[in-house]
N, C-alpha and C positions, 0 to 999 in steps of 0.2 A: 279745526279750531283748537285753540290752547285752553288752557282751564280757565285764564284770566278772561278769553274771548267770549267765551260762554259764559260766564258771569255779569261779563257787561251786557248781552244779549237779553238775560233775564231779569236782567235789573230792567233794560226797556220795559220789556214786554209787562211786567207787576208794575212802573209806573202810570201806563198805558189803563191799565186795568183798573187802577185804583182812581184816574183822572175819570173813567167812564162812571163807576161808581155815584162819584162826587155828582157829576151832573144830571145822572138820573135821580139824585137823592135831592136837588134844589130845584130840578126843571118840571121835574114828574115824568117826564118822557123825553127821548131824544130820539132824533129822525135818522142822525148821520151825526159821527165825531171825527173827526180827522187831526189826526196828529202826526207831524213829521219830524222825523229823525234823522239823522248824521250819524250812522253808526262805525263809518271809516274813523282808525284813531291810532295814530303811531305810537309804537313803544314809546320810539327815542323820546317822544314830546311828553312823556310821563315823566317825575322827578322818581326815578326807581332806584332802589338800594342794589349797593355795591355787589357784586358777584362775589361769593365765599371761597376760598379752597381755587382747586386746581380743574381749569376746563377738562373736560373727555374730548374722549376724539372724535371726527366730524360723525364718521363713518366707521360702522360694524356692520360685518354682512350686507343688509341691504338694507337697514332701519338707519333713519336720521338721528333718533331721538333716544339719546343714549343713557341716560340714569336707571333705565331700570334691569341694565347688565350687573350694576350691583346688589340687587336683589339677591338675599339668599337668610341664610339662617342668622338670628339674632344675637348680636355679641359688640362687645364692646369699639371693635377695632372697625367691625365691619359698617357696623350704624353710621360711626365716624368717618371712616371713605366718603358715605353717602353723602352727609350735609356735609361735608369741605370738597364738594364738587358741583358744580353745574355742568349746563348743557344748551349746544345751539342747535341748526340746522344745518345744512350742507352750503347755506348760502352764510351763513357767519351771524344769520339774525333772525329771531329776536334770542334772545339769552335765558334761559331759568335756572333757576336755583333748584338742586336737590333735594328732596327731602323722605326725610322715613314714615313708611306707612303700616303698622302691623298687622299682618292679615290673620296671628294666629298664635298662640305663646310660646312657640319654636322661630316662626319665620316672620318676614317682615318684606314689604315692595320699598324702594328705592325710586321715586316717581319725581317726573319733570314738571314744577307747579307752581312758584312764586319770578316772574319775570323780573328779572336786574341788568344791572350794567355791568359789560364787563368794565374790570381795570384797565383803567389811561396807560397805554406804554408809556414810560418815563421818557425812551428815545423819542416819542411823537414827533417834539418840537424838533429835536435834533434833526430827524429825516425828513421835513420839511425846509428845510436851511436853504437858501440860496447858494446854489454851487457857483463859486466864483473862479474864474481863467488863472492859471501858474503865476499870468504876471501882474494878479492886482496886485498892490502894495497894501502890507497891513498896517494899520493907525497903532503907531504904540505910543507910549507917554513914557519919558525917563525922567528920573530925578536922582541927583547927585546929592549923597549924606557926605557930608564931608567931615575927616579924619572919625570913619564909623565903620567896625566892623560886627556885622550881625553875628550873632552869635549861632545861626543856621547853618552858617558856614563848615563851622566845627562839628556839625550832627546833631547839637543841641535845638530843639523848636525857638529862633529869637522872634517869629511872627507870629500874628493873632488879628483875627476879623475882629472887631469893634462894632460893625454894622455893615450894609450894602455898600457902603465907600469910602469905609472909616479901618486903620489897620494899626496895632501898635507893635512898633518894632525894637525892639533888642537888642546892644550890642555896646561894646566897646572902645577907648580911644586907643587902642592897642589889639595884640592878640593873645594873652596870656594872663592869667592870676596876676592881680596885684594891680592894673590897669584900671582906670575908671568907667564903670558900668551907668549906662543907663536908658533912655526906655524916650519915646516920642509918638506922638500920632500923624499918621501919612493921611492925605483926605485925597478922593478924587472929586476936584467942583469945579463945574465950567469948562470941562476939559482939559482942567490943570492938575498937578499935583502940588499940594500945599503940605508942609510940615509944622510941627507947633512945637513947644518948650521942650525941652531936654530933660526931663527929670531925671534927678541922681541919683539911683538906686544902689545896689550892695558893690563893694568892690572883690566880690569874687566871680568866680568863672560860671560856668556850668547854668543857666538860667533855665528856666522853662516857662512858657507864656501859653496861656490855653483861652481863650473863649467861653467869657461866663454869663454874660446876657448883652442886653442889649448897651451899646457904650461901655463894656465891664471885660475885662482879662482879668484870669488869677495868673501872680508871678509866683513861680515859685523858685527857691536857689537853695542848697548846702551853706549854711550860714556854719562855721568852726564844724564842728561836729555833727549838728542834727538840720533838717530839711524844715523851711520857712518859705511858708506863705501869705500873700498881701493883696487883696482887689485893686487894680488899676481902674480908676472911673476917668472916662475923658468929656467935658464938657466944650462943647465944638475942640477946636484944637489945644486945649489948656489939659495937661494928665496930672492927676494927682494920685497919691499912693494913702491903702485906707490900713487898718490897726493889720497888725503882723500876727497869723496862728503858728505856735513853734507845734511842728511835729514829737511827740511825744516818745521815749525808747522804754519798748516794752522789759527789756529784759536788761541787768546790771551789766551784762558780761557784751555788749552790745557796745560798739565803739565808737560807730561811727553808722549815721543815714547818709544817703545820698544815690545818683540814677534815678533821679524824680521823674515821672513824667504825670501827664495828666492827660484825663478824656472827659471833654464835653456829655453827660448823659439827658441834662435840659437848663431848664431857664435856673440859671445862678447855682447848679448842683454838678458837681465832677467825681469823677475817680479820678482819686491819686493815688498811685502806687510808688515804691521806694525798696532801694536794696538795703538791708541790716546787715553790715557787718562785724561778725563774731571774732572771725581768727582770718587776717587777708590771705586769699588766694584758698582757703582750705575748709572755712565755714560760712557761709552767706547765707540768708533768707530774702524771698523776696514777700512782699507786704502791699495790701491798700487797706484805703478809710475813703470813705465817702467827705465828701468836702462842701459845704452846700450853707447859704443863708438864711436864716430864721429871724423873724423879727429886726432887719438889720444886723445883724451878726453872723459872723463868719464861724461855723463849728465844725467841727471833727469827729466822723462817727466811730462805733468802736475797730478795732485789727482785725483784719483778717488776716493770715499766713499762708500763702498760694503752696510754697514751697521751700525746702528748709535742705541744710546739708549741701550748697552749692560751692562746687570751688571755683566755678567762672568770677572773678572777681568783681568787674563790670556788666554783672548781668541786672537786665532791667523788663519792663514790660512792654509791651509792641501791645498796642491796642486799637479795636477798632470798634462802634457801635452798632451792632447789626439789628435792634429794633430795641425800643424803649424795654429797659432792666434785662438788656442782654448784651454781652461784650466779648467778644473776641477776644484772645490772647496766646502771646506767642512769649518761650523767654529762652535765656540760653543758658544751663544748667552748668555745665562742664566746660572746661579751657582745654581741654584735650581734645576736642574735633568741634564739628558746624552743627551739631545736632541740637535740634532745636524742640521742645515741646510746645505743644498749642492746643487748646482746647477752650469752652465758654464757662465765662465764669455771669452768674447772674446775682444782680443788683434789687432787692426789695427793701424798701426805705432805707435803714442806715444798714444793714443787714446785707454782707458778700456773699454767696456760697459760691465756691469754686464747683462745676458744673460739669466734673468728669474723675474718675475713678482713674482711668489709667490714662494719662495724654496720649496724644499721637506725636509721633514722633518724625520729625521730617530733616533732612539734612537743607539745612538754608544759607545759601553763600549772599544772599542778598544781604540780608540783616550784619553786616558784619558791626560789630559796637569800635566807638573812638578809644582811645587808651590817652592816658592821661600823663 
């Protein structure tokens, strides 16, 4: 039996006991009590907490039951092992959670005791999919923008989710500076795709569209010299454009913002980050602020400076979310080879810290940036 098993056991048994009690306490005597039980009771059918940390393996030696191979002396790292681990059986069920037990003010047991679930594969749904024959034919929907070139095209993000069928897109009646810029909602309803008003946004290049809640994109563009951003609200298919935050230049000697891009971190709150141009092609910085609304307003948290001294002229930030106030990032430092740094930078309220002393350093032919 498991520790949960045995608890439930003796939960009978003191119910039991204390029902006998009662009846000899209001009857004066009892002949015969009989009481019946179900004590058959599945994990699964329990609402059990999540599985912590990283499962162990089925099998060590010849024991099933594996949390207490981290048993050993008392210390910070090792404690830690313990409860960011669970453990099963050889059959894959039932699940416990790890946990530390001190047997002594040097050592401590690492024992298998609070039953949970494991984590949902993500893939589940996926490998349960209906495998379909080479020659089904798959259902797609087209829709023709006409005289519209997205601005994806170029490398620049001209797309953004709206919502589960809602998308605002991006682009131009041309392909170049100086063309007229502007923004639409694509919906899928009914199996159709339907498009809505055209709004007319900036007449320069370079946009970036990101995903800011629900119905809501931030635009962002290079407005003359500094980086500008505006919420896109779409109400069914009608988009309207809300008050403009001008990106702010930290330093005099600074020319010119621009290589905006943006990442989604939650509901109505982004990183944006941006290239600072000092001296083209010989001095660059790259930079984020937190982007996020308060009370209906759109504000700007204070600079962070990721990295400074770049002659890459078009370098920008490659981002990715890897769990709530942690980010990915990758950038391209130098115009003289492919090498690229990356490392995490983490996000606590309006507060960046870049989240590594020395980047790693990787040669990336993928990322290659547009040139302008």
């Amino acid at each position: 039996f498991t520790q949960f098993q045995w608890s439930l056991h003796a939960f009978v048994a003191m119910t039991m006991y204390a029902m006998y009690r009662l009846a000899v306490l209001f009857l004066g005597s009892v002949s015969c009590l009989k009481v019946e039980t179900n004590l058959s009771m599945k994990l699964s059918e329990v609402n059990l907490p999540t599985c912590q940390g990283t499962m162990l393996p089925k099998v060590v030696d010849s024991d099933h039951w594996q949390c207490d191979t981290l048993s050993g002396l008392k210390g910070a790292e090792a404690e830690k092992k313990c409860r960011e681990s669970y453990d099963t059986n050889e059959e894959g069920k039932p699940h416990l959670q790890c946990a530390v037990s001190y047997r002594s003010e040097t050592a401590f047991n690492c024992l298998s005791t609070t039953p949970c679930q494991a984590p949902k594969d993500p893939l589940e749904a996926w490998n349960h999919l209906k495998k379909l024959a080479a020659d089904v034919p798959v259902k797609r929907i087209f829709i023709k923008l006409s005289d519209t070139r997205l601005i994806h095209v170029k490398g620049e993000k001209g797309v953004a989710a709206l919502s589960d069928t809602k998308v605002v897109a991006c682009g131009s009646k041309g392909g170049s500076t100086g063309y007229a810029q502007f923004c639409q909602v694509i919906e899928l309803k009914d199996g159709a795709l339907q498009t809505g008003n055209k709004l007319r946004v900036d007449d320069w290049s370079y946009q970036w569209v990101e995903r800011a809640g629900q119905d809501k994109v931030m635009y962002c563009v290079k407005k003359s010299s500094k980086v500008t951003c505006s919420p896109l609200t779409a109400d069914g298919l009608t988009l309207t454009r809300g008050p403009e935050v001008v990106v702010p230049m930290r330093l005099s000697t600074i020319s010119m913002t621009f290589e905006e891009t943006l990442l989604q971190l939650g509901e109505n709150r982004l990183l944006l980050c941006y290239n600072e141009r000092i001296e083209w092609a010989k001095n660059h910085a790259l930079a984020c602020r937190i982007l996020e609304e308060k009370d209906g307003k759109w504000t700007l948290g204070p600079e962070k400076v990721i990295a400074e001294k770049m002659t890459h002229a078009y370098v920008c930030a490659h981002t990715s979310l890897l769990s709530p106030g942690k980010v990915f990032m990758c950038y391209h430092p130098d115009s003289s080879n492919m090498i690229h740094k990356c490392g995490v930078v983490e996000v606590s309220g309006t507060s960046i810290i870049r989240g590594w002393a020395t980047p790693t350093r990787c040669r990336i032919r993928a990322l290659r940036f547009k040139r302008r």
